[in-house]
BATIFI-907910 format. One record per residue (C-alpha): x negated, y, z. Coordinates in pm, 1 decimal, padded with zeros to 6 digits, always signed. Layout:
N
<east->X | north->Y | up->Z>
...
END
This chain:
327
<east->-11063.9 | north->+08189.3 | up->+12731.3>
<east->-10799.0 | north->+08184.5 | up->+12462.1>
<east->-10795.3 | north->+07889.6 | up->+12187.3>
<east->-10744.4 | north->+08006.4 | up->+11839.0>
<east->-10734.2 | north->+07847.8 | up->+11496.3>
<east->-10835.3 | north->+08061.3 | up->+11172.9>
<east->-10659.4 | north->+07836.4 | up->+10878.1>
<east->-10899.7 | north->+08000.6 | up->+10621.0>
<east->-11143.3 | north->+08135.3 | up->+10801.8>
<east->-11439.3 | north->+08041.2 | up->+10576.8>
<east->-11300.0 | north->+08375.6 | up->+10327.5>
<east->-11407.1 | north->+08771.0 | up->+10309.7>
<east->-11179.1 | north->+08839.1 | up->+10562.1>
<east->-11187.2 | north->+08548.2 | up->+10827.5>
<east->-11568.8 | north->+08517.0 | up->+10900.5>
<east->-11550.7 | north->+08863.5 | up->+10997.9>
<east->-11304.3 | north->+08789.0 | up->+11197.7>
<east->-11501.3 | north->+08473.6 | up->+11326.5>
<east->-11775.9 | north->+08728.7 | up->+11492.4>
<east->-11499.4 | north->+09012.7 | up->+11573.2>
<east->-11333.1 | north->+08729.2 | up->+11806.2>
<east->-11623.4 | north->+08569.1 | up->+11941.5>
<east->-11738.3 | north->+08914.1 | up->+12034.4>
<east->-11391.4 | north->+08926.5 | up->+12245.4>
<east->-11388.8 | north->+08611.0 | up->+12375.5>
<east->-11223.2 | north->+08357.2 | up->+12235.0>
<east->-11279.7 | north->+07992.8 | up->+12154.5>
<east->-11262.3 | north->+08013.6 | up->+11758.6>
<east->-11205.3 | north->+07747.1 | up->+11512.6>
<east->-11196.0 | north->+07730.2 | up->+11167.8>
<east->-11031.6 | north->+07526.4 | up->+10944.4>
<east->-11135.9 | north->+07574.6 | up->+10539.6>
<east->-11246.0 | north->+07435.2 | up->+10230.0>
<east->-11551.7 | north->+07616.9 | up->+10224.8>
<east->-11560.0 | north->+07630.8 | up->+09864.9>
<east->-11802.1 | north->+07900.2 | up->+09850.4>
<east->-12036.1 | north->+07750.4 | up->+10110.6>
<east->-12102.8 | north->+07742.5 | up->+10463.5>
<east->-12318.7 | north->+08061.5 | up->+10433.8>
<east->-12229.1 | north->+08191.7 | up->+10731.7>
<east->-12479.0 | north->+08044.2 | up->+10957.6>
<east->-12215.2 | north->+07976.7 | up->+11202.2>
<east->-12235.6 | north->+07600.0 | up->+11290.5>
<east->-12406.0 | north->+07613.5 | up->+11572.6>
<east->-12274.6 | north->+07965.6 | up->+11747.6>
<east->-12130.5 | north->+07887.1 | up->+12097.4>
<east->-11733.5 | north->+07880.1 | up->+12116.4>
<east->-11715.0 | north->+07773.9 | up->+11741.5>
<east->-11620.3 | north->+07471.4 | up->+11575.7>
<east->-11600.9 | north->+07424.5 | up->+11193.3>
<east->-11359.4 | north->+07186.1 | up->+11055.3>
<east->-11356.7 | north->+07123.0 | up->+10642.3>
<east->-10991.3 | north->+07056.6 | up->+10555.0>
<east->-10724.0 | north->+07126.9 | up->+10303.2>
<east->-10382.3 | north->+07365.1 | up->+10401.1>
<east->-10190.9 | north->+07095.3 | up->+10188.1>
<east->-10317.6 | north->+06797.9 | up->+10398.7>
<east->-10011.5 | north->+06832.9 | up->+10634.7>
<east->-10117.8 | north->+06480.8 | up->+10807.1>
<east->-10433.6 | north->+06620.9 | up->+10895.7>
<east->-10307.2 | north->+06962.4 | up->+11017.4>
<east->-10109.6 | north->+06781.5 | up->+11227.4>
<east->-10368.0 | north->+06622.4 | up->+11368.9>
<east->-10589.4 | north->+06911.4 | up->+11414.5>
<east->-10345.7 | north->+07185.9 | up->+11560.8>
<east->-10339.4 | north->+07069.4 | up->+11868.4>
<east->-10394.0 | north->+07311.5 | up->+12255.4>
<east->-10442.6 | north->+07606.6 | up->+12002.2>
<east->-10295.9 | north->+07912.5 | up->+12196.5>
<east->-10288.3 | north->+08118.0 | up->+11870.8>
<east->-10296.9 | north->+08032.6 | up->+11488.9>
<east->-10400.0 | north->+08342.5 | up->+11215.8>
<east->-10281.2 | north->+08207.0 | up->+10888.0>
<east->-10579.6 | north->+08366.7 | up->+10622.5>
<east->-10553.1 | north->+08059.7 | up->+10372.4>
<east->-10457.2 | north->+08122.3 | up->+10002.2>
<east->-10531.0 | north->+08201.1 | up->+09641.5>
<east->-10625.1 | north->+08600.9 | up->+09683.9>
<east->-10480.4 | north->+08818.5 | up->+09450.5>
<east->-10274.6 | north->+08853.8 | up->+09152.2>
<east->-10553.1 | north->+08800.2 | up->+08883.1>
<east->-10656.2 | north->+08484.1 | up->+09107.9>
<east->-10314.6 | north->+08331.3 | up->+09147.9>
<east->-10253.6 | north->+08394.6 | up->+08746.7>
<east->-10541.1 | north->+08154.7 | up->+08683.0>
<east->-10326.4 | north->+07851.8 | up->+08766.5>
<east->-10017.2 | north->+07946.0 | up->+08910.4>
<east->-09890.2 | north->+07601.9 | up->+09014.4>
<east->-10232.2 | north->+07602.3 | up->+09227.7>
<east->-10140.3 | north->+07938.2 | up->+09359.1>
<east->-09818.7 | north->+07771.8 | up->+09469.6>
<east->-09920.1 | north->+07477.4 | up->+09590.1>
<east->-10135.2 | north->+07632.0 | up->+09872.9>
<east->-09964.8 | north->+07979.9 | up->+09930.0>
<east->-09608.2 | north->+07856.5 | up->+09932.4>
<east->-09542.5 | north->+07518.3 | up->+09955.6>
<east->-09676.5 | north->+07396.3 | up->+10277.7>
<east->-09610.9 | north->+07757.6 | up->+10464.4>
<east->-09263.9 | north->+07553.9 | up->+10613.5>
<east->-09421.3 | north->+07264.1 | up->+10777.3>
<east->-09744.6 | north->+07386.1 | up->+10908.3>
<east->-09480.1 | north->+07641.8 | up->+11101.8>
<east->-09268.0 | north->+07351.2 | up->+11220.6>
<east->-09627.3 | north->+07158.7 | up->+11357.1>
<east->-09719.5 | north->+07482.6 | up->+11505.5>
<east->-09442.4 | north->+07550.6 | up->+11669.8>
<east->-09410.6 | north->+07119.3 | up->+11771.8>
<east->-09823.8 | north->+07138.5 | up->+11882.6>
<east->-09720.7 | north->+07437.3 | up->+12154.1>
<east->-09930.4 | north->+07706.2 | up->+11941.2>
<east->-09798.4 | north->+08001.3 | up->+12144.9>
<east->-09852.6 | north->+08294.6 | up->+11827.2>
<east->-09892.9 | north->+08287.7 | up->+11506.0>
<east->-10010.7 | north->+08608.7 | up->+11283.0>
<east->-09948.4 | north->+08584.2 | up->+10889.8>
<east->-10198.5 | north->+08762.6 | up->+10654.0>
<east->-09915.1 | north->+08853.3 | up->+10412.4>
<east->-10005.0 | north->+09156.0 | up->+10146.3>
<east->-09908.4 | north->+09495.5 | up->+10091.9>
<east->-09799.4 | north->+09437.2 | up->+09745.8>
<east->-09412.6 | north->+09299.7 | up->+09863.1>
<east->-09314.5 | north->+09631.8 | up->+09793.0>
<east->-09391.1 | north->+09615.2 | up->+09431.6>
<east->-09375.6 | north->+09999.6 | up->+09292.8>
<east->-09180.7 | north->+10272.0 | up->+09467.2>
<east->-09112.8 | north->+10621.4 | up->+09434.0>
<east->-09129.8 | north->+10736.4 | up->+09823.1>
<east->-09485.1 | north->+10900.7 | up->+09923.1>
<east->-09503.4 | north->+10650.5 | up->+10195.3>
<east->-09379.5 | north->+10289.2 | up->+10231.6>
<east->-09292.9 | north->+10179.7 | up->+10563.4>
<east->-09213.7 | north->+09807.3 | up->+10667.2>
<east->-08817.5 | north->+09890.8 | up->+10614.0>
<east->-08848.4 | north->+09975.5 | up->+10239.0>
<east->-08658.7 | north->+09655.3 | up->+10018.9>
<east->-08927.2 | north->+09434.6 | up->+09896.7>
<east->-08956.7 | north->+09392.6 | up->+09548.5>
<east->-09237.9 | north->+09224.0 | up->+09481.2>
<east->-09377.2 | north->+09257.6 | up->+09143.1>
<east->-09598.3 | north->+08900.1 | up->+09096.6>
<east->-09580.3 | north->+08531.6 | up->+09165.3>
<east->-09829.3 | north->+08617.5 | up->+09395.2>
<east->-09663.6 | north->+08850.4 | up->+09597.2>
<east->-09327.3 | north->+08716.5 | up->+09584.5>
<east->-09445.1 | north->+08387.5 | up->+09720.6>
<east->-09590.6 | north->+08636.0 | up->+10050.8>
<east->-09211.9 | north->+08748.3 | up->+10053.5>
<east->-09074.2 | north->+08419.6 | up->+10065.4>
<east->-09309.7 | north->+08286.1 | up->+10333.3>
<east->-09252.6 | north->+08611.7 | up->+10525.1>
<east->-08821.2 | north->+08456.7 | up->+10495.6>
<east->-08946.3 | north->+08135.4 | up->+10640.2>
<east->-09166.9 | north->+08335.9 | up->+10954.3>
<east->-08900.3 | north->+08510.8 | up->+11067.7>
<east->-08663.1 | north->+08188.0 | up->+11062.7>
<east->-08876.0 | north->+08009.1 | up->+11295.7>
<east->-08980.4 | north->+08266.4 | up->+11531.3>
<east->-08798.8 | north->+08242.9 | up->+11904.4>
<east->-08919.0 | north->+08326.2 | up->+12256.6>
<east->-09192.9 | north->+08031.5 | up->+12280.4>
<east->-09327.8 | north->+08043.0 | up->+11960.3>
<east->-09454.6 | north->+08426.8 | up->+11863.9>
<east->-09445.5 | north->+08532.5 | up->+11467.6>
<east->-09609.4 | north->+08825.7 | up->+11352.0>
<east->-09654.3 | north->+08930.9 | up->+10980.8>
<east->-09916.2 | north->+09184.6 | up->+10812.4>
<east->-09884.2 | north->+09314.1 | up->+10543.1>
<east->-10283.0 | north->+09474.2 | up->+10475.4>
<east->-10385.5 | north->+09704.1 | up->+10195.9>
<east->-10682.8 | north->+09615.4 | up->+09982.6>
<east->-10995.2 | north->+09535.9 | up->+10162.9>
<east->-11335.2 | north->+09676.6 | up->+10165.4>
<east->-11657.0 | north->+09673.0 | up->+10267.7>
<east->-11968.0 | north->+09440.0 | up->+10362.9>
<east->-11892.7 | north->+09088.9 | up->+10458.1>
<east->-12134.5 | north->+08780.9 | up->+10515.0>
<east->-11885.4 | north->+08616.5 | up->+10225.9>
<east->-11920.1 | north->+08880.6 | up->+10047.1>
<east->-11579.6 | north->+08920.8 | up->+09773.8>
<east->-11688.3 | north->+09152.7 | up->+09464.1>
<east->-11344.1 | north->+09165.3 | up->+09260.9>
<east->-11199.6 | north->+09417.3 | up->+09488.6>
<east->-11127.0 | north->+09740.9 | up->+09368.2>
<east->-11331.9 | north->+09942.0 | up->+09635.1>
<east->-11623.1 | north->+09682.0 | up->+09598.4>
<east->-11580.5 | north->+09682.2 | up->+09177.7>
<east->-11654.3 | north->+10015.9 | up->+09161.2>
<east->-11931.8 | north->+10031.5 | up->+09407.4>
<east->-12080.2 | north->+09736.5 | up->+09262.8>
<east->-12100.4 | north->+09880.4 | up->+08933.8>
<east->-12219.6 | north->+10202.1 | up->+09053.5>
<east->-12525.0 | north->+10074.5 | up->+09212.9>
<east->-12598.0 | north->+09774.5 | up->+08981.2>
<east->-12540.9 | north->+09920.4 | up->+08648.0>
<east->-12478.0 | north->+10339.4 | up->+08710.8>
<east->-12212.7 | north->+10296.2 | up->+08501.8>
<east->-11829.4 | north->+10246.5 | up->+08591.4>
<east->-11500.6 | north->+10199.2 | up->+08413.2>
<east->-11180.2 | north->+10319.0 | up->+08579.4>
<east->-10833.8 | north->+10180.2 | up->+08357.4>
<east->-10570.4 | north->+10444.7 | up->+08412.2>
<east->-10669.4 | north->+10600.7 | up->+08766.7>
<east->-10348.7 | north->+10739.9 | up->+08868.5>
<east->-10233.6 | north->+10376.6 | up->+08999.7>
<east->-10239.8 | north->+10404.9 | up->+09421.2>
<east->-10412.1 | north->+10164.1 | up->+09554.4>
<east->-10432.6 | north->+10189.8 | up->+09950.0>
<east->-10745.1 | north->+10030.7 | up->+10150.7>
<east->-10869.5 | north->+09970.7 | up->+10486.5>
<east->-11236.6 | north->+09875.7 | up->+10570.6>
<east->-11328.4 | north->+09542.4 | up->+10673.5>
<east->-11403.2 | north->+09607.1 | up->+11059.7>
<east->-11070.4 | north->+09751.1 | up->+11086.9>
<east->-10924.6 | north->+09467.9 | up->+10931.8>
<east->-11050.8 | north->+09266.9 | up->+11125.6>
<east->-10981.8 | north->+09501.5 | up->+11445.0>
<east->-10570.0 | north->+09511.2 | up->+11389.5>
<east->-10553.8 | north->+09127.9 | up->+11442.1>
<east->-10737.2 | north->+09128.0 | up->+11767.9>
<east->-10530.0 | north->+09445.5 | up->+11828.3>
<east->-10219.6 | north->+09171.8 | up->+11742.9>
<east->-10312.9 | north->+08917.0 | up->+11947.4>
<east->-10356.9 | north->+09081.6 | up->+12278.2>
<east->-09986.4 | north->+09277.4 | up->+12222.6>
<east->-09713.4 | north->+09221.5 | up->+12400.9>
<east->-09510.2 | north->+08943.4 | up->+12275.4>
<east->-09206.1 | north->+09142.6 | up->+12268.3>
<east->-09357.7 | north->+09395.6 | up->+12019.5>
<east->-09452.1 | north->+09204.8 | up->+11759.1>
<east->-09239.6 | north->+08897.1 | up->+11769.8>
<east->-09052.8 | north->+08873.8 | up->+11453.7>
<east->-09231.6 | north->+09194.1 | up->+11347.1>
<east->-09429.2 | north->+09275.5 | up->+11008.5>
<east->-09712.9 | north->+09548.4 | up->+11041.3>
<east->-09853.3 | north->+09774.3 | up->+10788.6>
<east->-10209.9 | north->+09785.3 | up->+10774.2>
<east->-10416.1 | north->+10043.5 | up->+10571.1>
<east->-10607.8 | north->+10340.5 | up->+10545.2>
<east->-10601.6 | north->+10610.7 | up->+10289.5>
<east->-10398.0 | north->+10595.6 | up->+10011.5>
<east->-10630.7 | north->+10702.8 | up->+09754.6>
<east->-10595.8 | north->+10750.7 | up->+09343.2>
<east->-10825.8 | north->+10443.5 | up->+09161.9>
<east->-10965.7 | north->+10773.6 | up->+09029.0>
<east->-11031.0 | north->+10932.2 | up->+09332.1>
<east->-11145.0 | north->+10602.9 | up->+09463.2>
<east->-11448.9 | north->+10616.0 | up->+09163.7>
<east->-11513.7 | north->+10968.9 | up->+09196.1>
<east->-11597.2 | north->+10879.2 | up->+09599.7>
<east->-11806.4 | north->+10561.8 | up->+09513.0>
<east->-11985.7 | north->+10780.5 | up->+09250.6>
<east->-12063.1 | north->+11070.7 | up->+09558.9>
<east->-12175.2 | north->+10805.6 | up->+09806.7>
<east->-12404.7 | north->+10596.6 | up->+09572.0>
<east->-12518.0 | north->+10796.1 | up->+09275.5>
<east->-12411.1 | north->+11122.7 | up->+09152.2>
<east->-12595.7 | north->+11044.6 | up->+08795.3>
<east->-12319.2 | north->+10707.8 | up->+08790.9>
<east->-12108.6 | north->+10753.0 | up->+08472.2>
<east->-11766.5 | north->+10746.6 | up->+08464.3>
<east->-11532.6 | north->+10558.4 | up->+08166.6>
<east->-11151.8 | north->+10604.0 | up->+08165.6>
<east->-10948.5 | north->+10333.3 | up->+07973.0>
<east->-10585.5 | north->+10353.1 | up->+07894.6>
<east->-10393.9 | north->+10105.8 | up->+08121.3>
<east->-10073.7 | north->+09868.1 | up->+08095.0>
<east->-10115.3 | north->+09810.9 | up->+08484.4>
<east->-09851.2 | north->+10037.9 | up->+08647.7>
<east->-09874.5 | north->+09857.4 | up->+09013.4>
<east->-09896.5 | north->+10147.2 | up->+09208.9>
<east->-09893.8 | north->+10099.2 | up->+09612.4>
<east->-09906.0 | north->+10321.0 | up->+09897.6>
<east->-09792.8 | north->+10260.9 | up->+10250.5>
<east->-09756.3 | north->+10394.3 | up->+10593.3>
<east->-09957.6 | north->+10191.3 | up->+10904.1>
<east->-09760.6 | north->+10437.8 | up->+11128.0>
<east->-09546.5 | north->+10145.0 | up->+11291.8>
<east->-09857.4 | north->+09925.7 | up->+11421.7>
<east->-09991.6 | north->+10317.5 | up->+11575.8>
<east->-09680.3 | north->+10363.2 | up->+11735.3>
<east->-09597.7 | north->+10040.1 | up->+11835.5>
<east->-09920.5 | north->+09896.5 | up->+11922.5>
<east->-10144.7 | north->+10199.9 | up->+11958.2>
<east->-10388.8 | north->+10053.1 | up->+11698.9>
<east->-10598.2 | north->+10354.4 | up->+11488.5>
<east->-10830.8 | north->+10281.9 | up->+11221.0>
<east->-11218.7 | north->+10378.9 | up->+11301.0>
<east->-11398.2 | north->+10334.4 | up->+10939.6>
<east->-11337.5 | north->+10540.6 | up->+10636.4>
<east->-11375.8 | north->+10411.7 | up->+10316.8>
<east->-11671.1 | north->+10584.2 | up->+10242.9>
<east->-11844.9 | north->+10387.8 | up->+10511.8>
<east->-11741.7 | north->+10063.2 | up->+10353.1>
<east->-11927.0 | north->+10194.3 | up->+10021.1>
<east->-12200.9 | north->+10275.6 | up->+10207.5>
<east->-12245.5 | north->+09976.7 | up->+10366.9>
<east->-12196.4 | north->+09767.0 | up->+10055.4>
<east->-12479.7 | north->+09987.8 | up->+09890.4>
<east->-12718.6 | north->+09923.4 | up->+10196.3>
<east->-12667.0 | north->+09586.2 | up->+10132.0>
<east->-12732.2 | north->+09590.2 | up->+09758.5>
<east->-13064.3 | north->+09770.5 | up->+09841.7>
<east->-13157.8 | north->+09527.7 | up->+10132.3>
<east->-13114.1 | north->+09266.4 | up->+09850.0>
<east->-12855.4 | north->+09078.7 | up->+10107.8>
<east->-12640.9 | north->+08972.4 | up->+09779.2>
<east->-12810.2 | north->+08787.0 | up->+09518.2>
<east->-12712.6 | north->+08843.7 | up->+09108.4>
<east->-12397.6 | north->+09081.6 | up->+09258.7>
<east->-12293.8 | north->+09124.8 | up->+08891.2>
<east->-12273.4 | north->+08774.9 | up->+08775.6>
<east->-12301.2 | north->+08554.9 | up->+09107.3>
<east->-11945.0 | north->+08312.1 | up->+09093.8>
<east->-11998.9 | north->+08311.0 | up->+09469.2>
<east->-11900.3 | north->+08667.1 | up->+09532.8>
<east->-11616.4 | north->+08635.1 | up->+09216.6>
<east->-11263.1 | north->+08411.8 | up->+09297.4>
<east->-11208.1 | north->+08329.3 | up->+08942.6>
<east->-11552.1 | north->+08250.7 | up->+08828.5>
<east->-11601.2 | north->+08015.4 | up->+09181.2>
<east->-11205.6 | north->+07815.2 | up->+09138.2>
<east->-11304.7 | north->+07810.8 | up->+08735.3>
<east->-11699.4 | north->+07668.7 | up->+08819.0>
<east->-11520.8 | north->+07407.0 | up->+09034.0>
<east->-11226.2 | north->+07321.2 | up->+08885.1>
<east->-11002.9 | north->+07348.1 | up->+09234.8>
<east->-10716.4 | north->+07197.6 | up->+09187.3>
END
């Protein structure tokens, strides 16, 4: 059985993961902050350890990353509006210690290591779709600092040591840490909660991939060939879909009585890529539409599986790293 380490594995993303990897066979650990709980009931699952630690405590890393076959690199301040809350924060965990937790990978005998980078390096372009050789021009601290760590993966990579970058669209979908300031999970949110939504411009792209299949490109990743996605970056999405289209579909699947309210908008981030490469390369295909993620997020709004979904810091970045002051 493989050994892997999930730095950040405690987020929407990574205990999804957690179970997707378990299910495969592999001995999982993750290493988090767990600032917004152990809720995942996963303490005393077979083949998982939990350890509570900081990405910036490089000592302790050190001491921790060690007979790991594979690290998957989940850890930072998600998002633009997140990041923008205290960018020196942002900084400090996204950028700064991406350098040396590569050199005591590479020094611990850590055989791969993936890099949940973002979509957004591309910043705005004109093209219908974006593969992974457009420039980057990254639009926000946020993304830039996925650029620049990106600079410093590709550096390091070499025969031994197995660096692989993605580069997913905007996530969706039910998760047992459940994120509700994603666009996909706004809208449906609102929809169910309050039959009212409010869409701000609507012509912005914004591509998205459901959680499962998220979660489903990293195992397809790690069981590659190392000489296909060594010093590679990988597309990862799903439709590229209007923020208008994207309410009008979360209005069909929920309610068809939800309202709709269209704002004027300053926001002209507009993205929209191709995931052709990692279908070529890698034969990976999505399996979930994005319907199905809505669907699922409403099934858990009428199971009652989230508690106060409009209000509840837990399931909101900002309202969790402003309630406790992370610094």
């Amino acid at each position: 059985m493989k050994r892997i380490l999930l730095i950040g594995g405690a987020g929407y993303v990574g205990v999804e993961l957690v179970k997707t990897l378990l299910n495969n066979n592999y001995i999982v650990t993750v290493y988090d902050l767990f600032i917004y709980g152990d809720n995942l009931s996963l303490n005393k699952i077979k083949n998982l350890n939990l350890i509570k630690g900081d990405i910036r405590d490089l000592k302790f890393l050190d001491k921790t990353i060690k007979n790991f076959d594979y690290v998957i690199h989940l850890a930072c301040i998600s998002n633009d509006p997140s990041f923008d809350l205290n960018p020196e924060l942002g900084k400090s965990i996204n950028y700064d210690p991406f350098n040396d937790l590569l050199k005591i990978c590479k020094n611990n005998g850590v055989k791969r290591f993936i890099y949940a980078s973002s979509s957004s390096v591309y910043g705005i372009k004109s093209e219908e779709n974006v593969s992974e050789n457009a420039s980057l021009k990254p639009l926000t601290d946020y993304s830039k600092y996925k650029v620049l760590c990106e600079e410093q993966l590709f550096k390091i990579c070499s025969d031994d040591f197995c660096c692989t970058s993605i580069r997913p669209a905007t996530v969706c979908g039910y998760s047992d840490r459940q994120r509700l300031d994603l666009v996909v999970n706004i809208l449906t949110n609102f929809a169910f909660n309050k039959r009212e939504i409010s869409v701000f411009g609507g012509d912005q792209l914004r591509p998205n991939i459901h959680i499962k299949d998220m979660c489903n490109s990293y195992l397809c990743v790690l069981s590659a060939d190392t000489k296909m996605i060594n010093g590679e970056a990988f597309n990862v999405g799903l439709e590229n879909y209007s923020v208008k289209h994207l309410a009008e579909l979360v209005k069909d699947s929920v309610d068809n009585n939800t309202k709709i309210n269209y704002f004027k908008s300053n926001d002209n981030r507009s993205y929209h890529i191709s995931s052709n490469k990692i279908k070529k390369s890698l034969g990976f295909s999505t399996s979930f539409t994005i319907k199905e993620a809505i669907i699922d997020l409403k099934d858990a709004f009428s199971k009652k599986l989230l508690k106060n979904p409009l209000e509840n810091e837990m399931y909101f970045n900002i309202k969790r790293m402003k309630s406790i002051n992370l610094k």
